[in-house]
Each structure stands twice: as structure tokens, then as C-alpha cells.
C-alpha positions in Angstrom: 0.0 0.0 0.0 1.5 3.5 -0.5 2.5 5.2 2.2 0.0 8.2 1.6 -3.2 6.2 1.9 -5.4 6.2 4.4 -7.4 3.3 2.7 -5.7 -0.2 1.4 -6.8 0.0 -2.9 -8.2 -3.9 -3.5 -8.6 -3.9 -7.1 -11.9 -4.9 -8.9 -12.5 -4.4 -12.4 -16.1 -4.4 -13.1 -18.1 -2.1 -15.5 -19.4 1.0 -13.9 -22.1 3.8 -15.4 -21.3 7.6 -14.1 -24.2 10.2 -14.5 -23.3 13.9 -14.2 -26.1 16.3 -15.3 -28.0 14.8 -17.9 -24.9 12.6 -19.0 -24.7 9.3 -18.9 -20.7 7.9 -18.9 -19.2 4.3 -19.3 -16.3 3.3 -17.7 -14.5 0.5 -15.6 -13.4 0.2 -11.9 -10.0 0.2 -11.2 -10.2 -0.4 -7.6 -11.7 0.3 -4.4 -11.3 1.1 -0.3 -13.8 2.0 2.1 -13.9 5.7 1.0 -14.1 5.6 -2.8 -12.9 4.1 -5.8 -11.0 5.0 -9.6 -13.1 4.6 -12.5 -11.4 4.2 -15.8 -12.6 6.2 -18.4 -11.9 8.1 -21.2 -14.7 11.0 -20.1 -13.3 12.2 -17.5 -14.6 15.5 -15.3 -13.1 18.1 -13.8 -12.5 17.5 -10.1 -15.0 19.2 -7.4 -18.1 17.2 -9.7 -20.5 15.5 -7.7 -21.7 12.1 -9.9 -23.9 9.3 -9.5 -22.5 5.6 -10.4 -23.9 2.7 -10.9 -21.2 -0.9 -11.0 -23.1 -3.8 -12.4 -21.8 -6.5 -10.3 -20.9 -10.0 -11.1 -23.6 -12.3 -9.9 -26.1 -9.5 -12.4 -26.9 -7.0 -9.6 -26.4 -3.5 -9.2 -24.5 -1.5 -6.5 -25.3 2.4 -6.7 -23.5 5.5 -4.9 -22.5 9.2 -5.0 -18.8 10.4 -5.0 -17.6 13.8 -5.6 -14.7 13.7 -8.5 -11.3 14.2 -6.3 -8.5 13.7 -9.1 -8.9 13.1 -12.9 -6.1 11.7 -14.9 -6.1 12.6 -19.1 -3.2 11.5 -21.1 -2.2 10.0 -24.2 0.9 7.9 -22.6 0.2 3.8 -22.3 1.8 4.5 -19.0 -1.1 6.7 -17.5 -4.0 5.2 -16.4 -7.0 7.4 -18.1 -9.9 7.8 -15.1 -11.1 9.9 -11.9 -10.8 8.9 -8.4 -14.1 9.3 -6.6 -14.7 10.4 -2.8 -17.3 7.8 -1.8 -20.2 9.8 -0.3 -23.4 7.9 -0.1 -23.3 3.9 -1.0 -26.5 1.8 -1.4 -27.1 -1.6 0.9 -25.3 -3.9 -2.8 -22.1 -1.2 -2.8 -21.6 -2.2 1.1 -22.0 -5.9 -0.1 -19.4 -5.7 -2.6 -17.2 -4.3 -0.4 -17.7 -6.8 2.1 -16.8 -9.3 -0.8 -13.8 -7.9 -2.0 -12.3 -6.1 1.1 -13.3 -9.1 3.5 -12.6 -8.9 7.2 -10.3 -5.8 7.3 -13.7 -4.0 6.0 -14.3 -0.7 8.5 -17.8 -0.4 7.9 -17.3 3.2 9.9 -15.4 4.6 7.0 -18.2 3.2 4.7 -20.7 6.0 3.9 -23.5 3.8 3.5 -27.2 5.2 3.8 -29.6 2.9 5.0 -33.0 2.8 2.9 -30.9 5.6 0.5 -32.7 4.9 -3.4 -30.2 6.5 -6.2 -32.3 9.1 -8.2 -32.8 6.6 -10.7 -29.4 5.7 -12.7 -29.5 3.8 -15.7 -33.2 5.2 -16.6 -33.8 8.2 -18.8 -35.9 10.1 -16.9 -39.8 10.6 -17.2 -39.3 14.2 -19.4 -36.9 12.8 -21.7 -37.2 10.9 -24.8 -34.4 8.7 -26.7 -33.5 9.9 -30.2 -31.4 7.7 -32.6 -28.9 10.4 -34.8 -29.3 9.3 -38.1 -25.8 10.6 -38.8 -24.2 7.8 -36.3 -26.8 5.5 -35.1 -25.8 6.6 -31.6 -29.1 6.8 -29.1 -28.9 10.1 -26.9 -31.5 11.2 -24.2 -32.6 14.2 -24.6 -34.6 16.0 -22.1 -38.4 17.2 -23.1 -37.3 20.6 -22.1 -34.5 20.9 -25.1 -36.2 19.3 -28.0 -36.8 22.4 -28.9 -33.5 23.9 -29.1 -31.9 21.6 -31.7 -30.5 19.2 -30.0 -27.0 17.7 -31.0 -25.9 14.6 -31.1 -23.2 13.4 -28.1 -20.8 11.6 -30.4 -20.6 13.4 -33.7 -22.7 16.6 -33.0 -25.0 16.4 -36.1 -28.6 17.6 -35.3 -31.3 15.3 -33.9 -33.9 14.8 -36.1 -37.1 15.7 -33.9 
């Protein structure tokens, strides 16, 4: 462990959704402790962002959590790893699970932020005012919410307009 850790790093890669705004990310995660974790990704934000996650676990369940974006690491080099190291800040009931699982008996569950009964604001769904519109540039699928159709919406990957 490096000396400047409060928090032994146990790695586990599984795939891991980020929201921020109306956003929805994909990345992976690098590994974890009782007070966050590193996502790998290529859509890294700037730090001081407050994101919901989602990591779809192994056995086909979801953990969910908050974390506000600490440190973000961009570069072209093989020898960087590309992601954002996230300050854990609310973990669902699955999230404390996981980390039962992978950290084991050296677990702190006092340094676990977890919320009992705490529901994420509904990760993974487009939300009731949004619709999904296909870019008929790039096939890509974007969400866009109801209160923007009307502003020509672009798409995410290649910016074209949306046909609406």
C-alpha cells in the first residue's frame, strides 16, 4: 500500500455507469477502499463534480453510490491510467455488499458511507421528461430532455442535429 493512503486500494474491475447532469458515462473500476474508488474512463470530469455511479456487479446485480470527482487523470501515454478517483459519499445496501466481498474482514464499515433505505435518483433510466432519439448521422441513441427538444439538440458523439 502506498505510504499516503489512508485506505488499502483492492482492485476490482467491473463495468461502472457515471451520471453527471444529464450525462450518462461508461467506464470501468480500477479499484476500491472503504472511502471511494477510480473509475477508468476516457470521459473524465473536472474534479470538485459530484456524480452518481452505478457498478453492475458480477452475480447481475447493481450497487449504486454518490462520490464527488477528487482527481482526474487525461493523457495520451500507455503508461497513465486514463480515469477519476471518486470520494465515496453515499453507498446503497449492494455497494456495502461488494465491499464486504472484496475487502473481507479488514472491511471498516465506519469509514463506509452507507445510507440505509438511501434509493439513487434513478441511474440507468432516462428520466420521465426525456425521450431517446437515434442520430441518423451515427446511429448513436442520446437522451434528450423534453425541455431541449426544442433547441436543436446535437448529437453526443458526432454533433449532427437530432432529427425531432
Amino acid at each position: 500500500m502506498k505510504k499516503n493512503r489512508l485506505h488499502e486500494r483492492h482492485i476490482r474491475r467491473l463495468e461502472t455507469d457515471f451520471y453527471f447532469e444529464d450525462k450518462v458515462f461508461k467506464g470501468i473500476s480500477s479499484n476500491l477502499s472503504e472511502k471511494g474508488l477510480f473509475i477508468r474512463t476516457s470521459n473524465c470530469l473536472t474534479p470538485g463534480s459530484h456524480i452518481e455511479f452505478m457498478v453492475y456487479l458480477k452475480d447481475g446485480g447493481r450497487a449504486h453510490g454518490t462520490g464527488l470527482v477528487r482527481r482526474a487523470a487525461k493523457s495520451n501515454s500507455p503508461l497513465i491510467k486514463n480515469g477519476m478517483g471518486i470520494e465515496l459519499r453515499c453507498c446503497d445496501l449492494n455497494y456495502v455488499r461488494m465491499l464486504e466481498e472484496v475487502i473481507g474482514e479488514g472491511l471498516r464499515m465506519e469509514d463506509v458511507p452507507f445510507v440505509d433505505g438511501w434509493k439513487p435518483a434513478g441511474p440507468g433510466l432516462p428520466p420521465k421528461e426525456s425521450r431517446i432519439v437515434v442520430c441518423a448521422v451515427c446511429g448513436v441513441k442520446n437522451r434528450v430532455p423534453l425541455s431541449r427538444m426544442s433547441s436543436n439538440p446535437k448529437c453526443g458523439r458526432c454533433s449532427s442535429f437530432l432529427p425531432i
